[in-house]
The first five atom37 places (N, CA, C, CB, O) and aatype in JSON, in Angstrom:
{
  "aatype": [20, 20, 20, 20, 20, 20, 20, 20, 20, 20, 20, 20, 20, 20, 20, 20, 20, 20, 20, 20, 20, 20, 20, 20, 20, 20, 20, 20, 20, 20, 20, 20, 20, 20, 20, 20, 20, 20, 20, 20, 20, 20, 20, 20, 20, 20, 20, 20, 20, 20, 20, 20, 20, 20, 20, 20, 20, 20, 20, 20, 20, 20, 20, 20, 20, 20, 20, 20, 20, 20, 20, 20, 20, 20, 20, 20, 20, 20, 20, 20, 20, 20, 20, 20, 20, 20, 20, 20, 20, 20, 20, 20, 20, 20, 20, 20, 20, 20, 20, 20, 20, 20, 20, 20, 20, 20, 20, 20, 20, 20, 20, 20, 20, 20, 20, 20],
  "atom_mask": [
    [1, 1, 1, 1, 1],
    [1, 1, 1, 1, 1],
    [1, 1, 1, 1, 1],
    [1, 1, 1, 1, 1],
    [1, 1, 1, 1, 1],
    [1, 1, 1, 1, 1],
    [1, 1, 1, 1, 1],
    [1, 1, 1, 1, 1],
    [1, 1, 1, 1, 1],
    [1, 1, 1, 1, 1],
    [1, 1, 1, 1, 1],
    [1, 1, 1, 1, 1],
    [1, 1, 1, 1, 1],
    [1, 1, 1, 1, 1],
    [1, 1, 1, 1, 1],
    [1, 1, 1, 1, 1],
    [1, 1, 1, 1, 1],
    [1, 1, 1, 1, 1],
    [1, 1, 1, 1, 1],
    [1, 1, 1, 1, 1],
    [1, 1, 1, 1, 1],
    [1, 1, 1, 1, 1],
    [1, 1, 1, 1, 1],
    [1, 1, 1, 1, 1],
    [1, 1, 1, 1, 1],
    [1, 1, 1, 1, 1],
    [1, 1, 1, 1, 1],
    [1, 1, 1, 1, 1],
    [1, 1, 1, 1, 1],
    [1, 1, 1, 1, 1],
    [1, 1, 1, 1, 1],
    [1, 1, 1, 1, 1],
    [1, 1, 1, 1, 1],
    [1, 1, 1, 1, 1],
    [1, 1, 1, 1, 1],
    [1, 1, 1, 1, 1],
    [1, 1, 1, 1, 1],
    [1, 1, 1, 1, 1],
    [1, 1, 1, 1, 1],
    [1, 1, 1, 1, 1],
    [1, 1, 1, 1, 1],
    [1, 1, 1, 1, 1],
    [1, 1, 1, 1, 1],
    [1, 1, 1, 1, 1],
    [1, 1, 1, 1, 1],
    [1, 1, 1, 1, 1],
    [1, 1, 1, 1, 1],
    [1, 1, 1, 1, 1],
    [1, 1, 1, 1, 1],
    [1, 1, 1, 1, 1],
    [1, 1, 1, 1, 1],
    [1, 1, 1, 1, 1],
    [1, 1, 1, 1, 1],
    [1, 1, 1, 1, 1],
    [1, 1, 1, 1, 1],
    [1, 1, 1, 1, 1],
    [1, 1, 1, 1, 1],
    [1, 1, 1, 1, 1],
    [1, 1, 1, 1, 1],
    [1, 1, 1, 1, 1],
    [1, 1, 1, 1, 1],
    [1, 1, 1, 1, 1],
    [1, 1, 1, 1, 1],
    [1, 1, 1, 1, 1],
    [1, 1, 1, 1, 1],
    [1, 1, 1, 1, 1],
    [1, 1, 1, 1, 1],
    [1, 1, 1, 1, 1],
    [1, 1, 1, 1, 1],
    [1, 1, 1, 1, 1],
    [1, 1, 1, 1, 1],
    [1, 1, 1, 1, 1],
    [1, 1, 1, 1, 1],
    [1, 1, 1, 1, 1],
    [1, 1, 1, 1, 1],
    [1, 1, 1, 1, 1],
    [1, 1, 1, 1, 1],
    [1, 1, 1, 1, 1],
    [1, 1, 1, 1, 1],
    [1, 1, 1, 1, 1],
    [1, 1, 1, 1, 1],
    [1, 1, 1, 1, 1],
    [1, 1, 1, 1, 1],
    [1, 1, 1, 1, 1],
    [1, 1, 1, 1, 1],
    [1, 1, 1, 1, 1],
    [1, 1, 1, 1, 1],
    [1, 1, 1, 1, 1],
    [1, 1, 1, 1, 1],
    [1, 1, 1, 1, 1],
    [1, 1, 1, 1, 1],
    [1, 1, 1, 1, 1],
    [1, 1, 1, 1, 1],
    [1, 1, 1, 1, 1],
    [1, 1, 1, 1, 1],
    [1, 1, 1, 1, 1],
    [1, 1, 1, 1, 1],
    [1, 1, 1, 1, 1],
    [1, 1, 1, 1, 1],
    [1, 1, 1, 1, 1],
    [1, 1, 1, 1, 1],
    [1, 1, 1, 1, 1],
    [1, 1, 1, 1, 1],
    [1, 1, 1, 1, 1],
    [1, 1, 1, 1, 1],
    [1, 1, 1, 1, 1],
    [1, 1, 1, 1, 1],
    [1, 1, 1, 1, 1],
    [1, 1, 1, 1, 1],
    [1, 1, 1, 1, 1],
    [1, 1, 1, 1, 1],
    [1, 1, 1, 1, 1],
    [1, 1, 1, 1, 1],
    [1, 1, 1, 1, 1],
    [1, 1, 1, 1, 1],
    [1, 1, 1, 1, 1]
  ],
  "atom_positions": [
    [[0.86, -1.17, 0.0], [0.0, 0.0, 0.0], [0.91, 1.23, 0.0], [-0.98, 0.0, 1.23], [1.83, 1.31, 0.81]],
    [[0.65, 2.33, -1.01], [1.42, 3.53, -0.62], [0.9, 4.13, -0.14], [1.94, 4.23, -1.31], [-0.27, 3.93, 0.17]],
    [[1.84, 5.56, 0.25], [1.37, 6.22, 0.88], [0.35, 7.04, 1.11], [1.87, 6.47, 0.95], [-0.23, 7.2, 2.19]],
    [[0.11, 7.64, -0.08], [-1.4, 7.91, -0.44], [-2.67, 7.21, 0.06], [-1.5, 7.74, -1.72], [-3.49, 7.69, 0.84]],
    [[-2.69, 5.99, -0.53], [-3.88, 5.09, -0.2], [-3.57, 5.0, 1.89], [-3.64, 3.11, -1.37], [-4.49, 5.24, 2.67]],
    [[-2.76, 4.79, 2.16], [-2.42, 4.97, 3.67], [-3.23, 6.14, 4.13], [-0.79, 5.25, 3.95], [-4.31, 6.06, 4.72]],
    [[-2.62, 7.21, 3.81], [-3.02, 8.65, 4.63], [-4.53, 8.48, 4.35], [-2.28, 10.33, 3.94], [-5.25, 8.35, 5.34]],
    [[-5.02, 8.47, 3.28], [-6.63, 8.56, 2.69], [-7.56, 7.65, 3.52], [-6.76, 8.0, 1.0], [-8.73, 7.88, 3.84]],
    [[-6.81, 6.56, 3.81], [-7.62, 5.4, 4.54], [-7.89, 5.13, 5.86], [-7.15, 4.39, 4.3], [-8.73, 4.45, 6.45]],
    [[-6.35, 6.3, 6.37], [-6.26, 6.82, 7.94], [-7.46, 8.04, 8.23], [-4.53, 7.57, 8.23], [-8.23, 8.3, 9.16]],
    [[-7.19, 8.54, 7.08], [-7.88, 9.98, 6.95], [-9.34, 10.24, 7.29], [-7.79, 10.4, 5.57], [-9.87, 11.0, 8.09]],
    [[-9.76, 9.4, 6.47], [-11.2, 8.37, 6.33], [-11.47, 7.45, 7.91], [-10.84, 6.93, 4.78], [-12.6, 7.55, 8.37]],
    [[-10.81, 6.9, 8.42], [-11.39, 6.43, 9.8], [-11.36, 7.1, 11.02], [-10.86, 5.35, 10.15], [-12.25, 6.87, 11.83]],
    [[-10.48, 7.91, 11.29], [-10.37, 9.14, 11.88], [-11.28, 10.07, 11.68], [-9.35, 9.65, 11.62], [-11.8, 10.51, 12.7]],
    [[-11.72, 10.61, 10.45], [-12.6, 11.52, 9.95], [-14.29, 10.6, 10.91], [-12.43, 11.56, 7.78], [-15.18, 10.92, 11.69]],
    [[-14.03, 9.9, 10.48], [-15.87, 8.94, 11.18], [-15.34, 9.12, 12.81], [-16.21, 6.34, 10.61], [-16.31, 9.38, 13.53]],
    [[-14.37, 9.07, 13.36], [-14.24, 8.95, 14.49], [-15.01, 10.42, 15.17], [-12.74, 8.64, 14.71], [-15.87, 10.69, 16.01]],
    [[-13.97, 11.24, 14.12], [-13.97, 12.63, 14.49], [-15.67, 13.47, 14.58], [-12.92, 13.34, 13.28], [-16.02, 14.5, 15.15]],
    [[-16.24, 12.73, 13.95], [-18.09, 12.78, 13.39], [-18.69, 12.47, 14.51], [-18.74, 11.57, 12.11], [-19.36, 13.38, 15.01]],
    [[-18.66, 11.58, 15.0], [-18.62, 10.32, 16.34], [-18.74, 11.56, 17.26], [-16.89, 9.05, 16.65], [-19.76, 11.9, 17.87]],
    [[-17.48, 12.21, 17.28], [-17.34, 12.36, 18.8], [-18.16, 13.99, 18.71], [-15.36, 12.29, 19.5], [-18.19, 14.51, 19.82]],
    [[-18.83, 14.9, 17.58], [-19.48, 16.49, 17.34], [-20.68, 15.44, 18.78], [-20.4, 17.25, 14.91], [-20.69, 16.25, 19.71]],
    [[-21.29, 14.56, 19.12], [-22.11, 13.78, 19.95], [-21.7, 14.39, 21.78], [-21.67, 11.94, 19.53], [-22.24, 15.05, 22.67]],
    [[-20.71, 13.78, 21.58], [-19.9, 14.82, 22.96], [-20.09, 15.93, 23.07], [-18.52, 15.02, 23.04], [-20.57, 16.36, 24.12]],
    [[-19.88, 16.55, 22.3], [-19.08, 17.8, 22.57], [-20.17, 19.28, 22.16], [-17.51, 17.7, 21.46], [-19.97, 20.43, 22.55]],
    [[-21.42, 18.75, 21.21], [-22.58, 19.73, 21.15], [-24.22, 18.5, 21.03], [-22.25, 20.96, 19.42], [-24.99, 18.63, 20.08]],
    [[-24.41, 17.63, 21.94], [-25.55, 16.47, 21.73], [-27.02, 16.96, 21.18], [-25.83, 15.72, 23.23], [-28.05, 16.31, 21.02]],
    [[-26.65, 18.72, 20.9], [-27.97, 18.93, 20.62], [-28.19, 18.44, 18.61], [-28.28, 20.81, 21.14], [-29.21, 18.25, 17.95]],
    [[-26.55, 18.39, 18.19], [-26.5, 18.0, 16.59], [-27.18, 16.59, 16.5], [-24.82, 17.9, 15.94], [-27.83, 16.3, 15.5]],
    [[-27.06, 15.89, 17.35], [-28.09, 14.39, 17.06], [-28.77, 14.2, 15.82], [-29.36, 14.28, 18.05], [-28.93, 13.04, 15.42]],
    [[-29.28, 15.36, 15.0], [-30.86, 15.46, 14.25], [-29.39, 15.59, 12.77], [-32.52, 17.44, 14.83], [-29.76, 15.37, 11.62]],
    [[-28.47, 15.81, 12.93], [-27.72, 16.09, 11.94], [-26.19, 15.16, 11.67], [-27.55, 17.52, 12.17], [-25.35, 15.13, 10.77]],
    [[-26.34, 14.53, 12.85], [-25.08, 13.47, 13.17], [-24.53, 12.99, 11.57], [-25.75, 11.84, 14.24], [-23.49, 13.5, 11.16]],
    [[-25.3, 11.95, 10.66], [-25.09, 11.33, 9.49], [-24.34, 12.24, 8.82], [-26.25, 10.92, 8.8], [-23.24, 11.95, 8.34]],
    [[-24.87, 13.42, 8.74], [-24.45, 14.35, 7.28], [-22.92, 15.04, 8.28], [-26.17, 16.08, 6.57], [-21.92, 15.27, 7.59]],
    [[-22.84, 15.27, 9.6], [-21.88, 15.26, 10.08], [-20.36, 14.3, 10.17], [-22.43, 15.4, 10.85], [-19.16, 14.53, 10.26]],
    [[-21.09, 13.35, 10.09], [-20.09, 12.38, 9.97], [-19.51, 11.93, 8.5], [-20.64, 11.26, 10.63], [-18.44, 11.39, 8.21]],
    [[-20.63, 12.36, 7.68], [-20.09, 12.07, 6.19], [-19.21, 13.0, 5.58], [-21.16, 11.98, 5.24], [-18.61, 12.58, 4.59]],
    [[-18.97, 14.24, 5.97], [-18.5, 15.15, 5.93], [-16.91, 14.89, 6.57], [-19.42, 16.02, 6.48], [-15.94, 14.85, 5.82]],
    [[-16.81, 14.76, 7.72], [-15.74, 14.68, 8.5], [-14.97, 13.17, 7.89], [-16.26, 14.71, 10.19], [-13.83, 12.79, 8.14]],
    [[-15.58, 12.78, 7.37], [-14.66, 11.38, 6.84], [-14.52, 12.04, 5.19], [-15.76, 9.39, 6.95], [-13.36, 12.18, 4.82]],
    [[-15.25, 12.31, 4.54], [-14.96, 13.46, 3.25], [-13.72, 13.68, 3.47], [-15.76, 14.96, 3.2], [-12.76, 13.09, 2.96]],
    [[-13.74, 14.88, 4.53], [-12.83, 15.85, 4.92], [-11.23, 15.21, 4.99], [-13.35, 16.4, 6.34], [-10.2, 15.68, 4.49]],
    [[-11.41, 14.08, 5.72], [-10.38, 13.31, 6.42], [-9.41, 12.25, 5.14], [-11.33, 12.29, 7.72], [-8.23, 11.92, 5.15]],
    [[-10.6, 11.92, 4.05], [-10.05, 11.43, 2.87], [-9.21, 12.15, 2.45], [-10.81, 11.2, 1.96], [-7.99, 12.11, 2.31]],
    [[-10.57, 13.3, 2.09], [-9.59, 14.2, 0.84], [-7.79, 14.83, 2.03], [-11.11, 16.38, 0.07], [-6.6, 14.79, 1.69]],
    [[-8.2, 15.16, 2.93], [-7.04, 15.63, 4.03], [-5.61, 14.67, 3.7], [-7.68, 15.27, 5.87], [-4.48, 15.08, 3.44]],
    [[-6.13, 13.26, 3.8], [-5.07, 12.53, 3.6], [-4.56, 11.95, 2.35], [-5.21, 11.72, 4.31], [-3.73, 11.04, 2.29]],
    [[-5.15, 12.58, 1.32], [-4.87, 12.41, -0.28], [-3.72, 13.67, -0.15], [-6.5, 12.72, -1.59], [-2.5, 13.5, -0.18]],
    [[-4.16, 14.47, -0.05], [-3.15, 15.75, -0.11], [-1.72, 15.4, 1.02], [-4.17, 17.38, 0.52], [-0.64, 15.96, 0.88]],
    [[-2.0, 14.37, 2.14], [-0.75, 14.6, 2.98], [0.07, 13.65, 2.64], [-0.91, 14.61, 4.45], [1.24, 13.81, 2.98]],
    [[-0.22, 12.63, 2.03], [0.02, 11.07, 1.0], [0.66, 11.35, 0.13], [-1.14, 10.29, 0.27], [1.67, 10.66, -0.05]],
    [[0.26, 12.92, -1.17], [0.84, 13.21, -1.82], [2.2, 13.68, -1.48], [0.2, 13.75, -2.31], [3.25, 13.29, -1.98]],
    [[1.99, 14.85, -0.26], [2.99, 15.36, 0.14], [4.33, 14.26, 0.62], [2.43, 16.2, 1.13], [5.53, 14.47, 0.49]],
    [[3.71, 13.19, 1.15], [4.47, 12.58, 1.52], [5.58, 11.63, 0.68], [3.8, 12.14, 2.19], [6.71, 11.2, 0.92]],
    [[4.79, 11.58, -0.23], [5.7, 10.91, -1.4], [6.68, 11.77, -1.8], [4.94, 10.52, -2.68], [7.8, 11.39, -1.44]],
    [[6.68, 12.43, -2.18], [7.44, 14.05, -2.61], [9.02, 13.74, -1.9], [6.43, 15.86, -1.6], [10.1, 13.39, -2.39]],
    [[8.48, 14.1, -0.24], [9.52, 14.26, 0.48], [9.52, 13.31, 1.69], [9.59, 15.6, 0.8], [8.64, 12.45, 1.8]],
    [[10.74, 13.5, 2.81], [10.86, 12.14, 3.42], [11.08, 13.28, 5.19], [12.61, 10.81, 2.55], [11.73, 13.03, 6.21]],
    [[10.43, 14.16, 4.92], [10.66, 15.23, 6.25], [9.44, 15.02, 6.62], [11.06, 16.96, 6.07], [8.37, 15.11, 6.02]],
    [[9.88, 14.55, 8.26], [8.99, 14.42, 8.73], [7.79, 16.16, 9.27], [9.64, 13.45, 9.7], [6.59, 16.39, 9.16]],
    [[8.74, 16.82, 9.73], [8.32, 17.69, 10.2], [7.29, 18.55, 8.61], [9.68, 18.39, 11.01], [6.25, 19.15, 8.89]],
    [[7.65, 18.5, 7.47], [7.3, 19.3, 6.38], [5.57, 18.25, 6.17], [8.8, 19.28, 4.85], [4.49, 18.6, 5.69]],
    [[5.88, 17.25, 6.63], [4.46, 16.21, 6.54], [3.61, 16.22, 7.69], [4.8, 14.61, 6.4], [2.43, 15.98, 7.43]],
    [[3.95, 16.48, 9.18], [3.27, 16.75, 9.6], [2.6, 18.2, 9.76], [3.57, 16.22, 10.22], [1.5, 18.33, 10.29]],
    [[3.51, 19.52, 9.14], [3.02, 20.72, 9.64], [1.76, 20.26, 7.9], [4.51, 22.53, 9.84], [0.53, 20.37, 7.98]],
    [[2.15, 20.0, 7.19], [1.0, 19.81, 5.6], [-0.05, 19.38, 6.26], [1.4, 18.52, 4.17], [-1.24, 19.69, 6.15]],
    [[0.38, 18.77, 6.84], [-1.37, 17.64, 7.88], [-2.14, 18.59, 9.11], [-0.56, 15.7, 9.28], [-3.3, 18.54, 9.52]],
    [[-1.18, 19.3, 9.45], [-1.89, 20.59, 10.67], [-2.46, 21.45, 9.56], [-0.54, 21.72, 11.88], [-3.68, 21.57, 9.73]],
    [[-1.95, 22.19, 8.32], [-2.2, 23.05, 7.83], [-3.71, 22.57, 7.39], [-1.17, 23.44, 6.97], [-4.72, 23.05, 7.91]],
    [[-3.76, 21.51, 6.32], [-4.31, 21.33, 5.53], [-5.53, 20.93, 5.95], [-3.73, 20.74, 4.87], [-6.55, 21.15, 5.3]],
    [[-5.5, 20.18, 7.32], [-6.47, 19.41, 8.0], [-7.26, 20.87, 8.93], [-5.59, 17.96, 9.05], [-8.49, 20.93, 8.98]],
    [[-6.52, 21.78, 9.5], [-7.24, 23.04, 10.13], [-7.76, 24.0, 8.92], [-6.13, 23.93, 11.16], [-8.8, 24.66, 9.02]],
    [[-7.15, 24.0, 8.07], [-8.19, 24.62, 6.76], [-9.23, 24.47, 6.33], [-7.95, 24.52, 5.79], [-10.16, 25.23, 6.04]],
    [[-8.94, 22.76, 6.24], [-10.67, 22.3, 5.66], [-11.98, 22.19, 7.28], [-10.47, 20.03, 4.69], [-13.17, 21.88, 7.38]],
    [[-11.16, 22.52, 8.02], [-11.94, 22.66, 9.65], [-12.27, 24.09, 9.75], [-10.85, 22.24, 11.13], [-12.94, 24.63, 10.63]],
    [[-11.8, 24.53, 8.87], [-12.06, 26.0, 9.35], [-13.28, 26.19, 8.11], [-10.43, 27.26, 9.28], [-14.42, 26.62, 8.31]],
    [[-12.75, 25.8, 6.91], [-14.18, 25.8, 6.41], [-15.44, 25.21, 6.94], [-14.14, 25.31, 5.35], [-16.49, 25.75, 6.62]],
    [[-15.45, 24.45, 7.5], [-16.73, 23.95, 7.85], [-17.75, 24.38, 8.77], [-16.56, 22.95, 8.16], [-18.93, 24.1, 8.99]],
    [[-16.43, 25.56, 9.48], [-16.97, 26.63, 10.62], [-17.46, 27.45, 10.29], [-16.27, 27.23, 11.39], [-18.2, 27.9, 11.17]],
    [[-17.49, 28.31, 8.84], [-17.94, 29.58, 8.42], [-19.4, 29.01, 8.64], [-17.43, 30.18, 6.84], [-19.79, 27.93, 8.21]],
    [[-20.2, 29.96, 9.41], [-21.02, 30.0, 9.67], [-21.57, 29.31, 10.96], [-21.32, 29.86, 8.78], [-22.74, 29.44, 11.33]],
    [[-20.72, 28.64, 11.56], [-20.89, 27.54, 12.4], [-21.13, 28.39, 14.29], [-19.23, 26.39, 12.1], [-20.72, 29.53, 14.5]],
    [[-21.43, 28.02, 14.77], [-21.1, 28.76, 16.41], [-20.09, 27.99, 16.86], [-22.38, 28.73, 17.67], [-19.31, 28.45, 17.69]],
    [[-19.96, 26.72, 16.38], [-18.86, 25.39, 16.87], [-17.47, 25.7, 16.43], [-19.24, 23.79, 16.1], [-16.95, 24.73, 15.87]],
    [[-16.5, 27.04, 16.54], [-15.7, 26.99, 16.24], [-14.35, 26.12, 16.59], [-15.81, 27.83, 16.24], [-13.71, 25.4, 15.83]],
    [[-14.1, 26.45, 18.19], [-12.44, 25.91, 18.56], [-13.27, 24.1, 18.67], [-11.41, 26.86, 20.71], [-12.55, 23.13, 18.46]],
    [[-14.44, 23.95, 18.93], [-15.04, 22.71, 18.66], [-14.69, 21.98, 17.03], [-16.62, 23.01, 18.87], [-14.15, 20.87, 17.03]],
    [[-14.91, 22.43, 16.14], [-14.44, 21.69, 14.72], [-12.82, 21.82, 14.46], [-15.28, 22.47, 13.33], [-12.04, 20.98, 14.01]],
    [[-12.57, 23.26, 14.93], [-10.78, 23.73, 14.28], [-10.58, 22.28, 15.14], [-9.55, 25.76, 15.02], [-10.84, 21.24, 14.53]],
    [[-10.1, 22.21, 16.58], [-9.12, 21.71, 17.41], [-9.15, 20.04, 16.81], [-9.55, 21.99, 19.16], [-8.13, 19.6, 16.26]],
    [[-9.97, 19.45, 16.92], [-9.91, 17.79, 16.87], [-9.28, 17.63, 15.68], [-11.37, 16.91, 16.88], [-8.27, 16.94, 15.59]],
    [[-10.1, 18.61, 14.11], [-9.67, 18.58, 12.76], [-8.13, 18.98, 12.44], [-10.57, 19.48, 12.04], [-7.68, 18.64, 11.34]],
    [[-7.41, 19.6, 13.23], [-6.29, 19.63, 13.72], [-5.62, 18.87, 13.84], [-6.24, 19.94, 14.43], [-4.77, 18.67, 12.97]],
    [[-5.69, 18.15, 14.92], [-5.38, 16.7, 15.8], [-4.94, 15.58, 15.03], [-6.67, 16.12, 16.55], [-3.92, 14.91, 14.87]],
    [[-6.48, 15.66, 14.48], [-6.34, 14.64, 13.06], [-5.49, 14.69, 11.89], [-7.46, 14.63, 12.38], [-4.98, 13.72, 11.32]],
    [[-5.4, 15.79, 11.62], [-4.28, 16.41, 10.4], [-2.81, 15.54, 10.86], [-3.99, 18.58, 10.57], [-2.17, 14.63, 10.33]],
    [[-2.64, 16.42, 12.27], [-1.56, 15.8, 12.99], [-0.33, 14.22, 13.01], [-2.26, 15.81, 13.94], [0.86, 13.96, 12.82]],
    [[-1.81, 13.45, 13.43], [-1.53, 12.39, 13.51], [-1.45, 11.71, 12.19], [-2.26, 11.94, 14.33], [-0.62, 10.87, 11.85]],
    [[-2.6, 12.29, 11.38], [-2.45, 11.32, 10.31], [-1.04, 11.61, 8.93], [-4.09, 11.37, 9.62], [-0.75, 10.99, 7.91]],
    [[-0.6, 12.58, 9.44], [0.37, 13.32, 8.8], [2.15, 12.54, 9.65], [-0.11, 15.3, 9.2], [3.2, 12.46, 9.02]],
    [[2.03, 12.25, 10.59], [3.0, 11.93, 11.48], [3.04, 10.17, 11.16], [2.56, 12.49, 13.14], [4.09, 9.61, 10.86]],
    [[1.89, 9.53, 11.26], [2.08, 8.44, 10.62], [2.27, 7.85, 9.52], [1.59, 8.08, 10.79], [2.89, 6.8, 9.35]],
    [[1.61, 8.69, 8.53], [2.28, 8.75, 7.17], [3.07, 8.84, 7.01], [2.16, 9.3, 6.47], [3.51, 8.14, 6.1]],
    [[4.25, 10.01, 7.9], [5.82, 10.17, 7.38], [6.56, 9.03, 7.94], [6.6, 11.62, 7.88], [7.69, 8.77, 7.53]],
    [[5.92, 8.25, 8.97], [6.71, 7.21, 9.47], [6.46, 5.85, 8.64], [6.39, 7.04, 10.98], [7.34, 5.02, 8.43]],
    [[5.07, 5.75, 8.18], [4.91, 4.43, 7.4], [6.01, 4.15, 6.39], [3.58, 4.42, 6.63], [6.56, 5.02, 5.72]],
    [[6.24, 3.0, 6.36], [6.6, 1.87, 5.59], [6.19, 1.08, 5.13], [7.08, 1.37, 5.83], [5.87, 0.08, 5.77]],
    [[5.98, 1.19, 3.54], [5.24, 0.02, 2.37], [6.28, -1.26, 2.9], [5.48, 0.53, 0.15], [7.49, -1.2, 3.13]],
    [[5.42, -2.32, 3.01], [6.13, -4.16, 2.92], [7.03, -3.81, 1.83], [4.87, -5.8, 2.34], [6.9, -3.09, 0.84]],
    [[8.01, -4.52, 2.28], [9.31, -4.9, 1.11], [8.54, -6.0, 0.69], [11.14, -5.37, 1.68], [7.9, -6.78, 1.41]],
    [[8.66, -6.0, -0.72], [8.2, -7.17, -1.2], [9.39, -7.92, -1.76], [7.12, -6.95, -2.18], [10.32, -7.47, -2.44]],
    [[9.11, -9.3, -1.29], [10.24, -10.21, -1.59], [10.2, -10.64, -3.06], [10.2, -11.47, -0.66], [9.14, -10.71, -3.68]],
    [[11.26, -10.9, -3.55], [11.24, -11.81, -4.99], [11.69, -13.47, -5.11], [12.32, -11.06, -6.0], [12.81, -13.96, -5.2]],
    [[10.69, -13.97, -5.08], [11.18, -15.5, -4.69], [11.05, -15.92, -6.11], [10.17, -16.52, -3.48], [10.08, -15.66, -6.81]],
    [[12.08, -16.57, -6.48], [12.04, -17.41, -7.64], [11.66, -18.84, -8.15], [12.95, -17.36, -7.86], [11.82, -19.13, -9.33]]
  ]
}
């Protein structure tokens, strides 16, 4: 698996996590949870297509995780325009950028063996 398909797939379960938890943190969204959560795994795909890319590129860790803070609090910040839920969407969508950006620069595709 490269890295791409990695970050996207991290991006993507994190993102549902991250949907999961708007339940905590404002329980009056209940009536909107689904379209919340489809969104935040959206978000978390496309987040980790872009940090996958980045990651292929280069082998810095630090340049892959700040791409994953940037990129991941951007598309969090869009989702706020208009929102009252601000440091509520920025912070976790953040988080997530974070991590999924930090594990990406650390992953390692299987060596694949050549047996004859």
């Amino acid at each position: 698996m490269n890295k791409p398909v990695f970050a996207m797939l991290l991006g993507g379960f994190l993102g549902i996590l991250d949907g999961w938890s708007a339940l905590l943190s404002a329980p009056e969204v209940r009536p909107m949870i689904w379209g919340i959560i489809a969104g935040s795994t959206f978000k978390g795909v496309v987040a980790g297509a872009i940090i996958g890319f980045v990651a292929q590129r280069t082998q810095s860790v630090p340049i892959i995780v700040g791409v994953g803070l940037v990129v991941s609090a951007l598309f969090a910040y869009l989702v706020t325009i208009g929102q009252p839920y601000f440091w509520v969407i920025i912070l976790p969508g953040s988080i997530i950028g974070l991590i999924v950006g930090f594990a990406t620069a650390k992953y390692r595709a299987p060596i694949k063996s050549s047996t004859a």
